[in-house]
MARMAR-120896 format. One record per residue: residue in one letter; x, y, z of N, C-alpha, C, CB in turn. Coordinates in steps of 0.1 Angstrom, whole numbers, padded with zeros to 4 digits, always signed. Glycine has a CB too. Layout:
BEGIN
AXYZXYZXYZXYZ...
! end
This chain:
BEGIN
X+0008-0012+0000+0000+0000+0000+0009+0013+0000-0009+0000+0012X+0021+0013+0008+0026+0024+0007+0034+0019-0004+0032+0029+0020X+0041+0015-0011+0048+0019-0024+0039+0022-0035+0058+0008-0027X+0026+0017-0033+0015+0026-0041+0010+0039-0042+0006+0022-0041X+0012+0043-0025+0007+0053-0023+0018+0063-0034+0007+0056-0006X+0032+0060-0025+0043+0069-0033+0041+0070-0047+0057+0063-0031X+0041+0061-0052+0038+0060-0068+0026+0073-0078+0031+0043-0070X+0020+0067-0064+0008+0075-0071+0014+0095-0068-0012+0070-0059X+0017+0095-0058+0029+0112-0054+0034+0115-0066+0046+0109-0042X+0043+0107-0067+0051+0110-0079+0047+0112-0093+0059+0101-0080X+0034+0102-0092+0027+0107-0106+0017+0121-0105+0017+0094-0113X+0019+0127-0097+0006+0139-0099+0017+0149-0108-0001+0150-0080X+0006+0157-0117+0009+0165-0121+0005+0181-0116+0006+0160-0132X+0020+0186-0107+0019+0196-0101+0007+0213-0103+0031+0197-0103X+0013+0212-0119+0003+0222-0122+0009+0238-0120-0008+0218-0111X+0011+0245-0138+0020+0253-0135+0021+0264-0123+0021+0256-0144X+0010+0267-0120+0006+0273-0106+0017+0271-0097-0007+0266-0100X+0018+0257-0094+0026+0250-0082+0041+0251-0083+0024+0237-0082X+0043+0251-0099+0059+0249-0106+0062+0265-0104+0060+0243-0126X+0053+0271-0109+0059+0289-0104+0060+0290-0089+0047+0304-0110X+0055+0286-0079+0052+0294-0071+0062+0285-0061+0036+0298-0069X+0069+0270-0064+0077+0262-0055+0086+0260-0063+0072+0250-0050X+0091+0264-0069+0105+0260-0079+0107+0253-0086+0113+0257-0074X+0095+0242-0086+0095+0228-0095+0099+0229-0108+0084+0222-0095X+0098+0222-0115+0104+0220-0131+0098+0207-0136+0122+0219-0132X+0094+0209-0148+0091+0191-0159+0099+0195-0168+0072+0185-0169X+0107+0185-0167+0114+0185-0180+0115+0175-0190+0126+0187-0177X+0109+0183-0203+0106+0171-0212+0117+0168-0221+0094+0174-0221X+0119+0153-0221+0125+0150-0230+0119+0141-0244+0135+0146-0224X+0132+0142-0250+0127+0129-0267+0116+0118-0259+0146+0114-0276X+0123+0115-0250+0113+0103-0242+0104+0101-0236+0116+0099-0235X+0100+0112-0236+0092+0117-0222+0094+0122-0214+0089+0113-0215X+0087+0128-0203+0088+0140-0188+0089+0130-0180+0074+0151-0184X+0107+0139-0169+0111+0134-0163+0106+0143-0151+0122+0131-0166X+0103+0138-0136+0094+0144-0127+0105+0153-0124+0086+0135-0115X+0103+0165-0120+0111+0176-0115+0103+0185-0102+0114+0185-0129X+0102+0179-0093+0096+0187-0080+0106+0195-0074+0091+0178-0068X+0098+0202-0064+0108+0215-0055+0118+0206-0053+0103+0222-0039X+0128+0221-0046+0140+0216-0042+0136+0218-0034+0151+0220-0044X+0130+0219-0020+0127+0212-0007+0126+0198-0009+0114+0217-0001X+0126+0192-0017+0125+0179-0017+0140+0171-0014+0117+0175-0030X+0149+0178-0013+0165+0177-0011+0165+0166+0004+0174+0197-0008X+0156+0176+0010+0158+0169+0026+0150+0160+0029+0157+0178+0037X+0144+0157+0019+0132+0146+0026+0134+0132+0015+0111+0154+0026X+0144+0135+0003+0143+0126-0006+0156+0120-0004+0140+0131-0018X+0160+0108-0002+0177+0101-0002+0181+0091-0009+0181+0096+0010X+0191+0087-0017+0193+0075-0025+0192+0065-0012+0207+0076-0034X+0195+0066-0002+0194+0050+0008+0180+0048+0008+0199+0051+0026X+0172+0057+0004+0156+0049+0008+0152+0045-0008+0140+0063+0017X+0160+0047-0022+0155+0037-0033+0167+0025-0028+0157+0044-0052X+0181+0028-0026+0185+0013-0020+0178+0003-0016+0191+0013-0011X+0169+0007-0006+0161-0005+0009+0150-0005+0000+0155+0003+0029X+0144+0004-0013+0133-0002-0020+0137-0018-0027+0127+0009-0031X+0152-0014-0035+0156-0022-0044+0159-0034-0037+0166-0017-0051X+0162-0033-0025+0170-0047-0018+0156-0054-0011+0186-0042-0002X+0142-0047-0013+0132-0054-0005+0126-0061-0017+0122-0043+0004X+0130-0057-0029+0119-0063-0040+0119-0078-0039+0122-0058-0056X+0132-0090-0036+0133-0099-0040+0124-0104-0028+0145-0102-0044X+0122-0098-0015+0119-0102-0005+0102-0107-0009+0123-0090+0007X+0095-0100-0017+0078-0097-0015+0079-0106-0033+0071-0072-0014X+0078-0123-0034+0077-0131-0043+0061-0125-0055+0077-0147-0035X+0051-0120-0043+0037-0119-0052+0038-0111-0062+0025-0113-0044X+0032-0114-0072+0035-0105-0082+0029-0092-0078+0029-0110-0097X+0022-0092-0073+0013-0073-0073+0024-0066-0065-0007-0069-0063X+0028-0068-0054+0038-0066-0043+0049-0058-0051+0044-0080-0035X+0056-0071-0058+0065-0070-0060+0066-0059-0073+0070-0082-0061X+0057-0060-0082+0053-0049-0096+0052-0034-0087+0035-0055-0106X+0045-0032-0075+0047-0018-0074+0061-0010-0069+0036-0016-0064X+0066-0029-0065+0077-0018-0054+0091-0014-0065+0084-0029-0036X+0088-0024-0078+0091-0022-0095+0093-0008-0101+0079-0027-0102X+0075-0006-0097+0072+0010-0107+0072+0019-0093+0053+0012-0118X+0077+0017-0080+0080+0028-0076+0094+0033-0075+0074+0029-0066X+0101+0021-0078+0120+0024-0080+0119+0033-0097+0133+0002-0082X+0110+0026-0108+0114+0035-0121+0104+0050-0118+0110+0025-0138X+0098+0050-0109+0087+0065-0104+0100+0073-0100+0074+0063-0087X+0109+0065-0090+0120+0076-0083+0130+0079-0091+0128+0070-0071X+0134+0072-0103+0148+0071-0110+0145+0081-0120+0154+0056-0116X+0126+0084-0117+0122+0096-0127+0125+0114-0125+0106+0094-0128X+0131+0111-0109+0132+0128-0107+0141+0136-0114+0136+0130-0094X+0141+0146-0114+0155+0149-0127+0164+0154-0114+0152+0166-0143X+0171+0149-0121+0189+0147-0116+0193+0164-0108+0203+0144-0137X+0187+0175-0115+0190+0187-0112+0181+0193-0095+0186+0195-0126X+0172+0179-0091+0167+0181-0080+0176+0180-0070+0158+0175-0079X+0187+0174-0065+0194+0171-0058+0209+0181-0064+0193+0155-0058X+0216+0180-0049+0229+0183-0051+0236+0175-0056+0233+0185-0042X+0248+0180-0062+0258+0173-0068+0263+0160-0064+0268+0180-0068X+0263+0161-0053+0265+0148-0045+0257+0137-0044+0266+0150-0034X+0246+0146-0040+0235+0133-0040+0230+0125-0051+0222+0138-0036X+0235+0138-0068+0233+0130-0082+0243+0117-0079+0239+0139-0098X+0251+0124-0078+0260+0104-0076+0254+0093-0071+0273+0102-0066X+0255+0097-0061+0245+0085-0052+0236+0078-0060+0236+0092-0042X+0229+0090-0062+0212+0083-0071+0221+0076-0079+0199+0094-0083X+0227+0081-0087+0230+0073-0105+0241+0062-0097+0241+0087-0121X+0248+0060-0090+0253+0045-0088+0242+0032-0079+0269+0048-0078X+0232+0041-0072+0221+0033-0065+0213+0026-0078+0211+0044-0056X+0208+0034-0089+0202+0033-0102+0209+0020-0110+0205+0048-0110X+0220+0024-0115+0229+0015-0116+0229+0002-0110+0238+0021-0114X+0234+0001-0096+0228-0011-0091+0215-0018-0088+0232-0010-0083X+0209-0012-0087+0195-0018-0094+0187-0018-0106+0187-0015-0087X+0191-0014-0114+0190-0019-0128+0198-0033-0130+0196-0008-0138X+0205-0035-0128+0217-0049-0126+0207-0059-0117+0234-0045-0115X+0205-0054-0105+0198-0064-0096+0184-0065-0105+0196-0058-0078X+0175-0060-0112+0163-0066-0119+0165-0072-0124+0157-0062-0125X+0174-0071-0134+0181-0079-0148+0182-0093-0141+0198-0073-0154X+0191-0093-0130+0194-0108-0125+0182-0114-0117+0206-0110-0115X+0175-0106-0115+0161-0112-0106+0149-0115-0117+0153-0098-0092X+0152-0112-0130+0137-0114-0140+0149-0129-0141+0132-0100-0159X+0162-0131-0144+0168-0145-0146+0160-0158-0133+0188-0141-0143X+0159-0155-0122+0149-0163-0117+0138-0171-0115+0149-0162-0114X+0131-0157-0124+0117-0157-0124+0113-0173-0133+0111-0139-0131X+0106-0181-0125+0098-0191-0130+0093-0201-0142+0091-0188-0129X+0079-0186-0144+0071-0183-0156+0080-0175-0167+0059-0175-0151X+0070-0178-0178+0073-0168-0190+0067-0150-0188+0065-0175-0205X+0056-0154-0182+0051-0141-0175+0055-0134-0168+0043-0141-0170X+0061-0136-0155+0066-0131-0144+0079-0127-0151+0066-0142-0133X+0090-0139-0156+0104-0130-0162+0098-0115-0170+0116-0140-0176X+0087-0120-0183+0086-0104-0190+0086-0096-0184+0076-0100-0197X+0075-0095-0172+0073-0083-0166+0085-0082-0155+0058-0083-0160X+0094-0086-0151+0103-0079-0140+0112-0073-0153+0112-0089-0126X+0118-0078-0162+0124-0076-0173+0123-0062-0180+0119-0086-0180X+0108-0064-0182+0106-0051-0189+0107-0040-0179+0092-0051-0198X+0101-0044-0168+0106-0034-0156+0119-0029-0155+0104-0040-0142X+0131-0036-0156+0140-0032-0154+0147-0024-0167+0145-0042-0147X+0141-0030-0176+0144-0025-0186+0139-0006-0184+0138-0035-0198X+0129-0006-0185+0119+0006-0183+0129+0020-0169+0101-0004-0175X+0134+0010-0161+0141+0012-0153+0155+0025-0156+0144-0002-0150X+0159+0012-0167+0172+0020-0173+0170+0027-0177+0180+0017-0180X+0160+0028-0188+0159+0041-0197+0156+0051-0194+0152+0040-0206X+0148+0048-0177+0147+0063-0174+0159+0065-0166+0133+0068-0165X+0169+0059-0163+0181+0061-0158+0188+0067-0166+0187+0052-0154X+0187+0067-0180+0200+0070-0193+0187+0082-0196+0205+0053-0209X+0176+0085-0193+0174+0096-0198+0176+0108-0188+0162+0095-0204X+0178+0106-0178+0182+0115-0165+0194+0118-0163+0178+0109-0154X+0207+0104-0165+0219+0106-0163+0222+0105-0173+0225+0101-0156X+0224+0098-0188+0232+0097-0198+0245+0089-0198+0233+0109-0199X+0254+0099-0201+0269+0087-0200+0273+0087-0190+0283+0090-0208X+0270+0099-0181+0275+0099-0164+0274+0085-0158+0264+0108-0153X+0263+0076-0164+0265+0065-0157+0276+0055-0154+0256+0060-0160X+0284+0064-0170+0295+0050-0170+0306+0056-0165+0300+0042-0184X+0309+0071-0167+0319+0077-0156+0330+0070-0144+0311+0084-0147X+0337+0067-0141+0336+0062-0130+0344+0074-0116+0344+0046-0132X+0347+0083-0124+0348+0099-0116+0336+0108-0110+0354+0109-0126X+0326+0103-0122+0309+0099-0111+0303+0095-0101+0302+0092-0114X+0305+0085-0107+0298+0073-0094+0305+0064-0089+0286+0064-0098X+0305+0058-0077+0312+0048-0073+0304+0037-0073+0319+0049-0061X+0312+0025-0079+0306+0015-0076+0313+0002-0070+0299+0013-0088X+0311-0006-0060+0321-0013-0056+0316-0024-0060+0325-0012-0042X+0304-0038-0066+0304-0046-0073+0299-0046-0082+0303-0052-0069X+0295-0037-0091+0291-0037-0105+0299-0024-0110+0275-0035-0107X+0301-0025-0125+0304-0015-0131+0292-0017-0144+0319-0013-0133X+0289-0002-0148+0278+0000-0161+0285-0005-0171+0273+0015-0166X+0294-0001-0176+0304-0007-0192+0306-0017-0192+0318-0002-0195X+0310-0028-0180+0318-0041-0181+0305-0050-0176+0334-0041-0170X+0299-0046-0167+0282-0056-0162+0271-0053-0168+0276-0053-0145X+0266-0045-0163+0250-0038-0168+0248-0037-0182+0247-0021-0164X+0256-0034-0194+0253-0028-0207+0255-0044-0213+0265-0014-0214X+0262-0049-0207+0263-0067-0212+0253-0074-0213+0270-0077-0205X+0248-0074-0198+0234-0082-0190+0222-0074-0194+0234-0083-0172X+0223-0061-0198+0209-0055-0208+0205-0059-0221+0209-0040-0210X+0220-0063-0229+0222-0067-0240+0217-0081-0244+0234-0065-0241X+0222-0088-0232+0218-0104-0232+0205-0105-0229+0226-0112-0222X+0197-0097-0218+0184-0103-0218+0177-0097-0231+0177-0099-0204X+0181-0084-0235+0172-0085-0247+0174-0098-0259+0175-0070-0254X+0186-0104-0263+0185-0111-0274+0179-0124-0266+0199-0112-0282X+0180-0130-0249+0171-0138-0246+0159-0139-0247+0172-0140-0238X+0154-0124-0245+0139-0125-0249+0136-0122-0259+0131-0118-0243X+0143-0120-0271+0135-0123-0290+0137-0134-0290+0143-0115-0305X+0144-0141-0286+0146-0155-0285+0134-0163-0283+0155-0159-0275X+0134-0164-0269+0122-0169-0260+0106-0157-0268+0127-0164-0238X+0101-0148-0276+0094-0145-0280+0091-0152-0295+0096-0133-0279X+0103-0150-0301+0106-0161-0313+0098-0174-0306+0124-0164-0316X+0103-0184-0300+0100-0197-0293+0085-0195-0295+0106-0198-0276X+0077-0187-0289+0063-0184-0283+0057-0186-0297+0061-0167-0276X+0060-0179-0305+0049-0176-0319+0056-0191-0327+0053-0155-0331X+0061-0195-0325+0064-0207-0332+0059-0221-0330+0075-0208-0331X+0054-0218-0314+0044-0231-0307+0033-0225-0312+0043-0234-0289X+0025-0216-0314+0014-0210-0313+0012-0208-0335+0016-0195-0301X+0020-0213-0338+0019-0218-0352+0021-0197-0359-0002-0231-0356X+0025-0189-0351+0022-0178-0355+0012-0168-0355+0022-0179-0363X+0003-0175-0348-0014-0169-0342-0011-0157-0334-0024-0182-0330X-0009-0145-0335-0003-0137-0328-0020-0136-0315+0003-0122-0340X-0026-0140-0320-0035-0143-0311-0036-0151-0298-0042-0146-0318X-0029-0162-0297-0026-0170-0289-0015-0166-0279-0024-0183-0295X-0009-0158-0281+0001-0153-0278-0002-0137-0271+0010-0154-0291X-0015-0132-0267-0015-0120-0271-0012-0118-0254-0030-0113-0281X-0008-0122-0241-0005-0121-0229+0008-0120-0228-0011-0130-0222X+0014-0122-0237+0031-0123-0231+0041-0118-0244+0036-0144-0225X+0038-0125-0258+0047-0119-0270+0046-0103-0268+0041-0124-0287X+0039-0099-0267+0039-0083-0271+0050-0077-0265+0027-0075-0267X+0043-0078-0247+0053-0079-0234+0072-0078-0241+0048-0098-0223X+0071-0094-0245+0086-0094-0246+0093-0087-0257+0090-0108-0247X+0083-0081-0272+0090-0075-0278+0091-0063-0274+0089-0076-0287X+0081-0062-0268+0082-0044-0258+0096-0042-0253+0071-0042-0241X+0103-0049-0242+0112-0049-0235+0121-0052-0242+0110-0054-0226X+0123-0059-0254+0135-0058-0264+0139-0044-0271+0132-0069-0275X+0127-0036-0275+0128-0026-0275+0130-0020-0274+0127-0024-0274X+0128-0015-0258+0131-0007-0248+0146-0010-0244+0121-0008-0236X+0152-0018-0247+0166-0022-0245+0176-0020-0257+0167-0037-0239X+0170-0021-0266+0175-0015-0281+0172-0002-0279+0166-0019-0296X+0162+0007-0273+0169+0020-0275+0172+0027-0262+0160+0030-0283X+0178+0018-0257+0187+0021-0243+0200+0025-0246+0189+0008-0233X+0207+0013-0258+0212+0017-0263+0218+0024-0274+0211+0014-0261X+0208+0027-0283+0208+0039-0292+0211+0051-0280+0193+0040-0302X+0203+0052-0278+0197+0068-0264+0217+0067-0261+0179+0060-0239X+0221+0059-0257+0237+0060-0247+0244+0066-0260+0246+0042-0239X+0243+0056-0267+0255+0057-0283+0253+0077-0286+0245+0043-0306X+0243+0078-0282+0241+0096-0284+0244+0107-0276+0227+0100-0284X+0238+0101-0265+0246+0107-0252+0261+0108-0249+0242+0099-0241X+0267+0101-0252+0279+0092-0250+0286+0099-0265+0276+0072-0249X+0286+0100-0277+0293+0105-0284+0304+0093-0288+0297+0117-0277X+0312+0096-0298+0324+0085-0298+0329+0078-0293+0332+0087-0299X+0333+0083-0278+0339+0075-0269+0327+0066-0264+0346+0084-0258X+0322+0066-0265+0306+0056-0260+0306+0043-0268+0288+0065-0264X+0314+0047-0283+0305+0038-0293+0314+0022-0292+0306+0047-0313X+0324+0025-0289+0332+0016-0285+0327+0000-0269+0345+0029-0281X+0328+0005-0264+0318+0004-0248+0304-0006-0256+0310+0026-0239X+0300+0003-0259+0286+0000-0262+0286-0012-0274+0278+0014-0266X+0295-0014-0283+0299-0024-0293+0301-0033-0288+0309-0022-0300X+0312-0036-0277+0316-0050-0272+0301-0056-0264+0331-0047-0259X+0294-0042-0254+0283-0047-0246+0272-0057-0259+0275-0031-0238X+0271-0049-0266+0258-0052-0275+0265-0064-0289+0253-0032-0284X+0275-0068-0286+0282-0081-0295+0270-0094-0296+0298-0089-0287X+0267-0094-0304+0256-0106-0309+0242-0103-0312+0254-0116-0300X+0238-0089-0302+0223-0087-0301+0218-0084-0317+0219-0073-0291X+0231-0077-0324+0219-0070-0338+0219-0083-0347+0225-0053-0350X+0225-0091-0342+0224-0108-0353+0211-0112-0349+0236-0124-0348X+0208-0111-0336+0198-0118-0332+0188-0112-0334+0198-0122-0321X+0187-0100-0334+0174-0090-0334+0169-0093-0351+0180-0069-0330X+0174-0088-0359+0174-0087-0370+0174-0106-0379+0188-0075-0373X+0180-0112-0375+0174-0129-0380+0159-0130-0371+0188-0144-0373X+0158-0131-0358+0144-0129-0355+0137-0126-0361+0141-0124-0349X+0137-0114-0366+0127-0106-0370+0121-0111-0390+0135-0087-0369X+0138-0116-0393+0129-0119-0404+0128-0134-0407+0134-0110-0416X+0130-0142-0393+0119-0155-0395+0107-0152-0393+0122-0167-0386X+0106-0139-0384+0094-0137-0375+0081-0136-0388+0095-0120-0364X+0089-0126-0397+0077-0118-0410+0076-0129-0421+0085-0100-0420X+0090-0137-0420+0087-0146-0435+0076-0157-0432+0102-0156-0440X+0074-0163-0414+0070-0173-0406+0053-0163-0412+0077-0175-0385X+0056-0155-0406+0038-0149-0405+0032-0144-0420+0037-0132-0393X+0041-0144-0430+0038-0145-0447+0034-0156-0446+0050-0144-0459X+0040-0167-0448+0035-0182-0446+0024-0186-0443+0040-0189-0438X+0020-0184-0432+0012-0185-0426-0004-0181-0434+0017-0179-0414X+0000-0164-0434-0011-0161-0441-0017-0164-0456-0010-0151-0441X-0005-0165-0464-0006-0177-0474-0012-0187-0479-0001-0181-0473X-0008-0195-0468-0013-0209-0467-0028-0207-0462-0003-0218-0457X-0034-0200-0451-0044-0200-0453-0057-0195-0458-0043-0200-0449X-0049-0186-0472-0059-0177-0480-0066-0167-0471-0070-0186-0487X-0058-0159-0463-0068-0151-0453-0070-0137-0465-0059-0145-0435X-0082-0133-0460-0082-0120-0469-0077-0104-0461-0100-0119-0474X-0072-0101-0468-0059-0084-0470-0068-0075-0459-0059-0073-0492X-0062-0072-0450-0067-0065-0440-0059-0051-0438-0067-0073-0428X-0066-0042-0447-0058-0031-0448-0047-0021-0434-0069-0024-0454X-0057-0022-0426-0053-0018-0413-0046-0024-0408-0061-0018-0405X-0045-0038-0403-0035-0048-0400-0022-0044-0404-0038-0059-0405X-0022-0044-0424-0011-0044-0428-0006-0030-0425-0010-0049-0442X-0011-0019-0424-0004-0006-0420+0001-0007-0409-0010+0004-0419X-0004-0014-0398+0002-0012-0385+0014-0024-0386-0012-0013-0371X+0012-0030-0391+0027-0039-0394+0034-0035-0398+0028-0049-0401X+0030-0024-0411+0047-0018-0420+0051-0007-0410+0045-0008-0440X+0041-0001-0402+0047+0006-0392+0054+0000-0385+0039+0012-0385X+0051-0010-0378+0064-0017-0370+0080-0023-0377+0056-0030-0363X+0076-0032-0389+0084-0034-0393+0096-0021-0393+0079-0039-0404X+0092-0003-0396+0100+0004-0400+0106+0006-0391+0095+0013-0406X+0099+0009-0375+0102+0012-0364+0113+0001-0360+0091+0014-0356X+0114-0010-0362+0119-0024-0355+0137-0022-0367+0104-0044-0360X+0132-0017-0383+0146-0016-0388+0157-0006-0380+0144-0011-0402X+0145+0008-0375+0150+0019-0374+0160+0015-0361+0139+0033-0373X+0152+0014-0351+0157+0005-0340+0175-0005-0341+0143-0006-0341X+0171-0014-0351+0179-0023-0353+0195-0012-0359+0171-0036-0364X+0192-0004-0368+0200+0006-0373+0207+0014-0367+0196+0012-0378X+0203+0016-0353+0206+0024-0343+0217+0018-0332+0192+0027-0336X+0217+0001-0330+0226-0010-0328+0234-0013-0336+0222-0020-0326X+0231-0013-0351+0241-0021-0361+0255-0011-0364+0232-0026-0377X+0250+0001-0360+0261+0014-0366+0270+0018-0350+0250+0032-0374X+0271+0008-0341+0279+0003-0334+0289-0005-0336+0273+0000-0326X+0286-0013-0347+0303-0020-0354+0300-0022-0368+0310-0038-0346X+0296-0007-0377+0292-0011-0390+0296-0022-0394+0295-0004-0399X+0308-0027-0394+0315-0037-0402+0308-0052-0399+0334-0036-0398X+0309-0054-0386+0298-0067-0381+0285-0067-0387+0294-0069-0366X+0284-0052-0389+0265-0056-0390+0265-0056-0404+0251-0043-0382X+0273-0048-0416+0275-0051-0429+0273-0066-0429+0288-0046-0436X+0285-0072-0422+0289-0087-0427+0275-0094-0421+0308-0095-0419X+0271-0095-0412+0253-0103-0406+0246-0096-0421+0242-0095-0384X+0241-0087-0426+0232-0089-0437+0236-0089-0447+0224-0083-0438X+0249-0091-0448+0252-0094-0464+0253-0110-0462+0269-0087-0472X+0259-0114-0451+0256-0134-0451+0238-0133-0451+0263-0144-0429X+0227-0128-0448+0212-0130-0450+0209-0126-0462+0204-0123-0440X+0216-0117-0467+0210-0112-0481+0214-0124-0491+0218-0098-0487X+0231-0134-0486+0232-0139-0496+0224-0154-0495+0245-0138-0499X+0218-0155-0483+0211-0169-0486+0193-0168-0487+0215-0181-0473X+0191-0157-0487+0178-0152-0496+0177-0154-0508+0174-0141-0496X+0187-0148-0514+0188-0147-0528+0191-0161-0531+0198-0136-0534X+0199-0168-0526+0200-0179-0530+0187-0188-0532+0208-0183-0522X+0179-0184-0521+0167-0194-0521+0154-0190-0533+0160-0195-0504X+0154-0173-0532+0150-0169-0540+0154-0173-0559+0152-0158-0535X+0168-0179-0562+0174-0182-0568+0162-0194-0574+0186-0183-0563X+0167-0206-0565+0159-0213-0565+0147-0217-0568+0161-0215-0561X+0136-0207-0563+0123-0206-0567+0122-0201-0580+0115-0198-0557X+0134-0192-0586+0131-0193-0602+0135-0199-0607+0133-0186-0609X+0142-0209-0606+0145-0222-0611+0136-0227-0617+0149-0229-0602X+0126-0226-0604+0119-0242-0605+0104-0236-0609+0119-0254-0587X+0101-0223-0617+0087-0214-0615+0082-0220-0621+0083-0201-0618X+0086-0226-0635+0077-0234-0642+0075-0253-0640+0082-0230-0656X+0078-0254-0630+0075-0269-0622+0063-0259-0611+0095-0279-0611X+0058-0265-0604+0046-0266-0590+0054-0260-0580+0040-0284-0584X+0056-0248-0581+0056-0241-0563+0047-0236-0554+0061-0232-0562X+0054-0237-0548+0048-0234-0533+0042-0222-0530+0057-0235-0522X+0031-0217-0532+0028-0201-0529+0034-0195-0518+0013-0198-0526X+0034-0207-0508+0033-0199-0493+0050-0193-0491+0028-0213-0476X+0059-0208-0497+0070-0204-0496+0079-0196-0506+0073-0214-0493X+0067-0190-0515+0077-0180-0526+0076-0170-0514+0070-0175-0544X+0057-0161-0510+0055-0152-0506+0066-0153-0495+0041-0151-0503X+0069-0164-0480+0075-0157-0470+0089-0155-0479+0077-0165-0455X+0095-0156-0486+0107-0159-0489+0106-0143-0501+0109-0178-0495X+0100-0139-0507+0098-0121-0507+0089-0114-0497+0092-0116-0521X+0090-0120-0488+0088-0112-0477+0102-0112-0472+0079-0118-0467X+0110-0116-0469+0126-0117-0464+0132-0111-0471+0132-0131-0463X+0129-0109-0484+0136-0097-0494+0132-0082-0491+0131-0100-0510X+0121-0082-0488+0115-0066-0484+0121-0066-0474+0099-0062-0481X+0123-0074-0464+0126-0066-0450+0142-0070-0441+0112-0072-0438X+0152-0079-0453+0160-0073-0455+0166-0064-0462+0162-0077-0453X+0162-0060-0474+0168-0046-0480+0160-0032-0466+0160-0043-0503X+0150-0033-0459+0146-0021-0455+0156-0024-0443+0129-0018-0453X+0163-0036-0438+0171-0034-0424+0188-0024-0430+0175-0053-0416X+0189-0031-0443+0203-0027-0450+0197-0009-0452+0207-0038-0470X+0188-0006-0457+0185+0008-0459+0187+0020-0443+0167+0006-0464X+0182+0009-0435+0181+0024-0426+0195+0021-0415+0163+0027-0414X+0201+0010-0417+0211+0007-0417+0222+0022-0422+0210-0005-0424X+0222+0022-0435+0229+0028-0442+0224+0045-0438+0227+0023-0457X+0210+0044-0439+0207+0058-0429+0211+0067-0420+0200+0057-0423X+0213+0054-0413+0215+0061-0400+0235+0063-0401+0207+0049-0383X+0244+0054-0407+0251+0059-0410+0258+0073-0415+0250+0054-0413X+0252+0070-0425+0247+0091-0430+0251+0099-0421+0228+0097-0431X+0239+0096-0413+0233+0107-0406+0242+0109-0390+0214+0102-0405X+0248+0095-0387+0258+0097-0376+0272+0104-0381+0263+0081-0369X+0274+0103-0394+0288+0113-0398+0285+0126-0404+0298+0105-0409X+0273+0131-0399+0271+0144-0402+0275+0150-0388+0256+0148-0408
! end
């Protein structure tokens, strides 16, 4: 009850009345508004009381318990940084730090497929409001002190890894469920949410962070844009198939809100891959070249009995790898301007 109560505190919206007349501030970012209350709040707010939140979460197993005392650690990691003294920013951002780490390893326990998404995406959710408040400060280490984790060498690894575990394990989901995004509609979404949100955890740093970031953030993020990007296009060729084979009829809406994602999911992926162009060239030129290959094949054989389902997913895998190579190259561009 009381980490609900708090939650609910933190979410009021002061009202500019209040912001003129107590000092307060919202400050919006690309991301969203980060809570900015008075600075009287200096003395009554302390990084040791989100510590004792973070170290109680593993204690309270129930899911409702444990989910508030979740969104009241990413409620606190929402204050902006400029509420506190210099000092006390440290604090926060190495307390932050360590419990973003401690979610990550506590969704690794979790059970269910349900229960990991949601602490997961929590923690994920976690970070990003951590990297939108602190930025590269987090990896500093003239910043923050940290005596058993560090952000560059722990955290950016273990954010990296649960995201390609969970396209993984999302992948897994729609593949029992034959592709029925329907059967799936309690938990797939969930996990590509939180892959997401961890793909542009890292974009968000690579920006923040500048050159010297891009390096860091390459080694952390080694394997994820293989995985992200093959996922994605078993995911679209699997669900061409599918629709195919069952003669469904063209759902205009549907398919818009899909090309929307698809674009969002390249843009995303583009935003990772231009962390070691050269790896992520060589992953879609090896996919480009066994598309075409198969694609090869199906003209081979056009005038023998093919397979509808498997021409369509198989130019489906052609659209949506030239659109990963495209914004790929995009966002290149646009990082050496």
């Amino acid at each position: 009850a009381l980490a609900a109560l708090v939650c609910e505190v933190l979410a009021w919206e002061f009202g500019d009345d209040f912001l003129s007349a107590k000092g307060g501030e919202r400050a919006v970012t690309r991301r969203g508004a980060l809570l900015r209350p008075p600075k009287s709040w200096w003395d009554g707010y302390v990084p040791q009381f989100l510590g004792g939140v973070f170290g109680s979460i593993a204690r309270y197993p129930d899911k409702t318990t444990g989910h508030e005392l979740r969104q009241l650690c990413i409620q606190m990691g929402s204050i902006h940084r400029s509420t506190f003294p210099v000092e006390t920013q440290r604090q926060m951002a190495s307390v932050l730090v360590e419990g973003c780490l401690h979610l990550l390893k506590l969704s690794q326990q979790q059970e269910g497929e349900e229960e990991y998404t949601l602490v997961a995406l929590d923690a994920a959710s976690l970070l990003h409001r951590a990297i939108s408040n602190y930025g590269w400060d987090l990896a500093r280490t003239e910043y923050i002190s940290i005596s058993q984790s560090s952000f560059a060498s722990t955290l950016l690894p273990a954010a990296a890894g649960c995201a390609a575990d969970i396209l993984r394990r999302s992948f897994s989901k729609l593949l029992e469920a034959n592709w029925d995004t329907d059967a799936v509609h309690d938990v797939a979404p969930r996990m590509e949410e939180c892959a997401d949100v961890l793909l542009d955890c890292l974009v968000l740093l690579a920006e923040e962070g500048g050159a010297g970031a891009v390096g860091a953030l390459a080694r952390a993020a080694d394997g994820l844009y293989e995985t992200y990007v093959l996922c994605h296009l078993q995911a679209a060729a699997a669900e061409e198939r599918r629709v195919a084979a069952g003669g469904e009829d063209v759902d205009e809406v549907g398919d818009a809100i899909a090309e929307t994602q698809r674009e969002e999911r390249a843009v995303a992926a583009a935003g990772v891959g231009r962390l070691d162009v050269a790896r992520a060239a060589q992953i879609l030129g090896a996919a480009c070249a066994d598309i075409f290959r198969r694609l090869a094949v199906l003209g081979c054989s056009a005038q023998q009995h093919t397979d509808v389902a498997i021409a369509a997913a198989t130019l489906e895998e052609v659209s949506s790898i030239l659109l990963f190579l495209a914004r790929l190259v995009n966002y290149i561009l646009l990082w050496q301007k």
